[in-house]
C-alpha positions as CSV (number, residue, x, y, z in Angstrom):
1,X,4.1,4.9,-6.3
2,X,1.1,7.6,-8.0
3,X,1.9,6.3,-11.3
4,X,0.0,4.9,-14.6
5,X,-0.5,1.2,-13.2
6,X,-1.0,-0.3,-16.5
7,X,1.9,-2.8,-16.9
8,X,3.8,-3.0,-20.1
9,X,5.7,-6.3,-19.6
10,X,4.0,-9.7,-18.2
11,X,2.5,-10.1,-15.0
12,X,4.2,-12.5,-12.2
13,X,3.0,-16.4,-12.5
14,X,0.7,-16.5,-9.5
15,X,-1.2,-12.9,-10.5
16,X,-1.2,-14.3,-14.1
17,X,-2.9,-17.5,-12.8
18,X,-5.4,-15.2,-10.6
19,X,-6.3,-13.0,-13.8
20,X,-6.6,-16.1,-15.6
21,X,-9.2,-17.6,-13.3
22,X,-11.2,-14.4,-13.2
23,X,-11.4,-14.1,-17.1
24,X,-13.6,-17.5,-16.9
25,X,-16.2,-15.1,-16.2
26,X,-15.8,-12.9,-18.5
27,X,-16.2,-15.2,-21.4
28,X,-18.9,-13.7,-23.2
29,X,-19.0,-9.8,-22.3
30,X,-16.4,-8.8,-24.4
31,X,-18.9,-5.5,-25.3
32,X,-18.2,-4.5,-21.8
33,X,-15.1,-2.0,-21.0
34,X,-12.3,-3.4,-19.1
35,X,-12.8,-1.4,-16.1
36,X,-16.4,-2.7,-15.7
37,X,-15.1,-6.4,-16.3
38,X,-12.4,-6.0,-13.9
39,X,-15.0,-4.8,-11.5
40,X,-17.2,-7.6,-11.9
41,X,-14.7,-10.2,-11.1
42,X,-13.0,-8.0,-8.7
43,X,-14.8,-10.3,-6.3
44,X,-12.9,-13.5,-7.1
45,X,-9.4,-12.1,-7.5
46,X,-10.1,-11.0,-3.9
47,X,-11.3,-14.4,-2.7
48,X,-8.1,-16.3,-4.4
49,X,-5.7,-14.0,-3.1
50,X,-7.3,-13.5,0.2
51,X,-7.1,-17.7,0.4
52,X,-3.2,-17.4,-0.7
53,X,-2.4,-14.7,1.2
54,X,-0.5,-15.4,5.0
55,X,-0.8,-13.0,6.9
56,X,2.3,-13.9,9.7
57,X,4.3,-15.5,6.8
58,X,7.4,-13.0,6.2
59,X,8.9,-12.5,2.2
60,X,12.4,-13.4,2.0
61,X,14.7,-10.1,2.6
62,X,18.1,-9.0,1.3
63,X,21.5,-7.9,2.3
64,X,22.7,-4.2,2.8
65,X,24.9,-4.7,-0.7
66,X,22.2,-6.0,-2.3
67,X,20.2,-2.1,-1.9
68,X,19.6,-0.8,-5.7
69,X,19.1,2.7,-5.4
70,X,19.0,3.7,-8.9
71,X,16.7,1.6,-10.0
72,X,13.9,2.9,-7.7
73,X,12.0,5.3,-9.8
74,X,10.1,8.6,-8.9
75,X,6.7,9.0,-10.0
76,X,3.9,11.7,-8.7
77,X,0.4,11.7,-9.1
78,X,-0.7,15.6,-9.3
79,X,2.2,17.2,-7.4
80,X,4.9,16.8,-5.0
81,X,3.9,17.9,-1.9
82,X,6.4,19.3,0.6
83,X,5.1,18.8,4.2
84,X,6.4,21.3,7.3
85,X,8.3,18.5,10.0
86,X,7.3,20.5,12.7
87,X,3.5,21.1,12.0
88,X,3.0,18.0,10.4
89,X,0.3,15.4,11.9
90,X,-1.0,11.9,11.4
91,X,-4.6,11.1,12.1
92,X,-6.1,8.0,12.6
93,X,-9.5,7.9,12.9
94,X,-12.9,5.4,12.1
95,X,-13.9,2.1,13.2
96,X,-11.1,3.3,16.9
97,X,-12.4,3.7,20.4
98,X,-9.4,6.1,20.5
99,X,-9.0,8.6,17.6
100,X,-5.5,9.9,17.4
101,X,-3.3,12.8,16.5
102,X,0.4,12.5,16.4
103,X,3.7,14.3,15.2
104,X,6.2,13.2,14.0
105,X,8.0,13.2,17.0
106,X,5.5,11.2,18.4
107,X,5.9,8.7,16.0
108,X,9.8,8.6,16.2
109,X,9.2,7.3,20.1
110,X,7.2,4.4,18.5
111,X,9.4,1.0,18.3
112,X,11.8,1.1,14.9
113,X,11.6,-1.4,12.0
114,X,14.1,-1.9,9.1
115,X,13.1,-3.9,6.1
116,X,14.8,-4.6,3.0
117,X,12.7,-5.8,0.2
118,X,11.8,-5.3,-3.2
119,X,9.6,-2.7,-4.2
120,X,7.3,-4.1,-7.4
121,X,5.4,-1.8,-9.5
122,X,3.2,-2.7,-11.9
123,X,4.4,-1.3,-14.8
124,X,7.1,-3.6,-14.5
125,X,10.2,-2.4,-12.7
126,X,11.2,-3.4,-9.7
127,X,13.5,-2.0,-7.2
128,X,15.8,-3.4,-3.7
129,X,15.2,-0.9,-1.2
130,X,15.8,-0.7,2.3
131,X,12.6,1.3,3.9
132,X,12.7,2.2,8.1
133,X,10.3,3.4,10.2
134,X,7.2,1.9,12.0
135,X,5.0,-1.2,11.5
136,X,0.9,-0.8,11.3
137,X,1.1,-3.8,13.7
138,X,2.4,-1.2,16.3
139,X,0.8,2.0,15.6
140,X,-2.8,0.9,14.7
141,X,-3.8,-0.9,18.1
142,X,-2.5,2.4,19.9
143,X,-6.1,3.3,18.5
144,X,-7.8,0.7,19.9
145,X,-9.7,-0.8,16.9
146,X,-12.9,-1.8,17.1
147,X,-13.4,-5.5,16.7
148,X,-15.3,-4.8,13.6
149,X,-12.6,-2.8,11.7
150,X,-11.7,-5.1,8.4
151,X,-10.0,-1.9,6.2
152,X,-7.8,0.9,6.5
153,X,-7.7,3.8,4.0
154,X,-4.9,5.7,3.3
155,X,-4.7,9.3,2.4
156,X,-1.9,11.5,0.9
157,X,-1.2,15.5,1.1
158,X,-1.5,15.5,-2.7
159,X,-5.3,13.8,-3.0
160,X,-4.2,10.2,-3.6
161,X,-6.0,7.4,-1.6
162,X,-5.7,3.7,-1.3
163,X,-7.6,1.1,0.9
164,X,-5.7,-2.1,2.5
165,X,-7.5,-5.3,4.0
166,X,-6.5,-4.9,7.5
167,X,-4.9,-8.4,7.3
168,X,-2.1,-6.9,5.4
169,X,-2.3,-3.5,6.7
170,X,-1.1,-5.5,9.9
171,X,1.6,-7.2,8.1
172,X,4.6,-7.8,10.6
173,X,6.6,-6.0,6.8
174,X,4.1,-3.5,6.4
175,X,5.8,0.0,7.6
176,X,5.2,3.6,7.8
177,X,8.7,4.3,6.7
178,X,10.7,7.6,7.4
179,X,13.6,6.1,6.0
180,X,14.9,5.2,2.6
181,X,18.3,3.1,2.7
182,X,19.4,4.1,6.1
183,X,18.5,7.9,5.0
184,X,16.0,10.2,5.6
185,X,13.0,9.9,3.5
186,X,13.1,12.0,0.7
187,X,10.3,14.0,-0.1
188,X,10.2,12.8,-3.5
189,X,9.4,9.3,-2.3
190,X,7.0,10.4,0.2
191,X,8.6,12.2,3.0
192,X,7.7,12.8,6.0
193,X,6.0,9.4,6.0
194,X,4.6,6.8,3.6
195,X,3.2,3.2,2.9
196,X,6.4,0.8,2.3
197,X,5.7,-3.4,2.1
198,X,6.8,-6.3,0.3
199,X,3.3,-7.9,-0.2
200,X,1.5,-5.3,-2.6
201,X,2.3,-3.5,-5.9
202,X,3.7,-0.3,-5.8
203,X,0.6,1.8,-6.0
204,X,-1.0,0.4,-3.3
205,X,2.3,2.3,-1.0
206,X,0.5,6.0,-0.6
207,X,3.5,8.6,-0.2
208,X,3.0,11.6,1.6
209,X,0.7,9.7,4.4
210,X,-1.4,12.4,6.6
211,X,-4.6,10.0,7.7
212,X,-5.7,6.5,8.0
213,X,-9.3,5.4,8.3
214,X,-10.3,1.8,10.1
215,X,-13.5,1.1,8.7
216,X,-15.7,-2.0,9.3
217,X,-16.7,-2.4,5.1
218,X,-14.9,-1.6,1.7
219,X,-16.6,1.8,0.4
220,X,-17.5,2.8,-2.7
221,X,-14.2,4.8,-3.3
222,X,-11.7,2.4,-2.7
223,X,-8.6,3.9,-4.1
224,X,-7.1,6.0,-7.2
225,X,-6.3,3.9,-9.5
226,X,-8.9,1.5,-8.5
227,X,-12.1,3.8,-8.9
228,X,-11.0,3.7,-12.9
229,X,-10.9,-0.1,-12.7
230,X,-7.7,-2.0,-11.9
231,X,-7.2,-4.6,-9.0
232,X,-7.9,-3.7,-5.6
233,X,-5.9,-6.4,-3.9
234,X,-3.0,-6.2,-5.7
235,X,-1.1,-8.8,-3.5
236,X,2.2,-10.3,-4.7
């Protein structure tokens, strides 16, 4: 999702209680703005979740009949890109002994995953959805990481970017889907491939996926809607 992440109704318990804890220190430096507070305790948000977070511990899935398909909602974040099937290419690149470069047939030959979970955005919808395709876990160590890699970016066709610990990255629910319930991807919701997992808000799930970029430390960009100050971790 390439939306506005600024919620509009109230955030689940367990983020509430991890905002909650972070505001202790910000009592005091209420003259600041709230993307500079949020970046100042972006710190401890990461080392609660980070403590919470288990990273061979699957969410609870759902039923075909429980699918909701009209409830998952399009958004873009400066266009809609439309991707040729035959020419199009996935790089992975960085912190690899073995940079890649693979089409989509390529990927098709790599071992199928179907999930079906519920897609959270932060602005407080939430959606069923049935997502297939192929898990980080099996595509990223075809690149033979380097031991150091801790972080893979993510980057979309239409400029969007978004950085994942590689903890969750590796996720065994974390999928580069080409499917949307037991469909072909759509390119509105990121077709030919994109980001699909049940353990992070919507806008961390780039659409329109061409590159990912192991890297051993966080950069300074770290992802869209993050460079103007909300939460990098954005675990659920």
């Amino acid at each position: 999702m390439h939306s506005d992440p600024y919620p509009d109704e109230p955030l689940p318990r367990r983020r509430f209680l991890l905002l909650g804890s972070a505001g202790i220190l910000t009592i005091g430096l209420g003259a600041l703005t709230e993307s500079l507070i949020g970046k100042a305790t972006e710190p401890l948000n990461e080392s609660v979740e980070r403590l919470l977070f288990q990273p061979h511990s699957l969410t609870p899935e759902f039923p075909r009949s429980a699918i909701e398909p009209e409830k998952l909602l399009i958004n873009t974040f400066r266009f809609t890109p439309h991707l040729d099937p035959h020419t199009y290419r996935l790089q992975i690149t960085g912190s690899v002994q073995k940079p890649l470069t693979l089409s989509l047939h390529d990927l098709h030959t790599l071992p199928y995953t179907s999930t079906t979970i519920r897609h959270v955005c932060v602005e407080g919808w939430a959606a069923i959805v049935q997502w297939g395709g192929i898990r980080l876990r099996d595509l990223l160590p075809l690149a033979q990481p380097h031991s150091q890699a801790r972080y893979a970016y993510f980057y979309s066709a239409d400029g969007y970017y978004e950085s994942w610990d590689l903890d969750s990255a590796l996720h065994p629910q974390t999928l580069l889907a080409y499917e949307k319930n037991y469909q072909p991807l759509p390119i509105a919701n990121g077709a030919p491939l994109r980001l699909a997992s049940p353990i992070k808000l919507g806008y961390k799930q780039s659409k329109w996926v061409t590159a990912i970029r192991l890297t051993p430390t966080l950069q300074s960009q770290r992802g869209t809607w993050e460079d103007l100050g909300y939460e990098w971790y954005a675990g659920l």
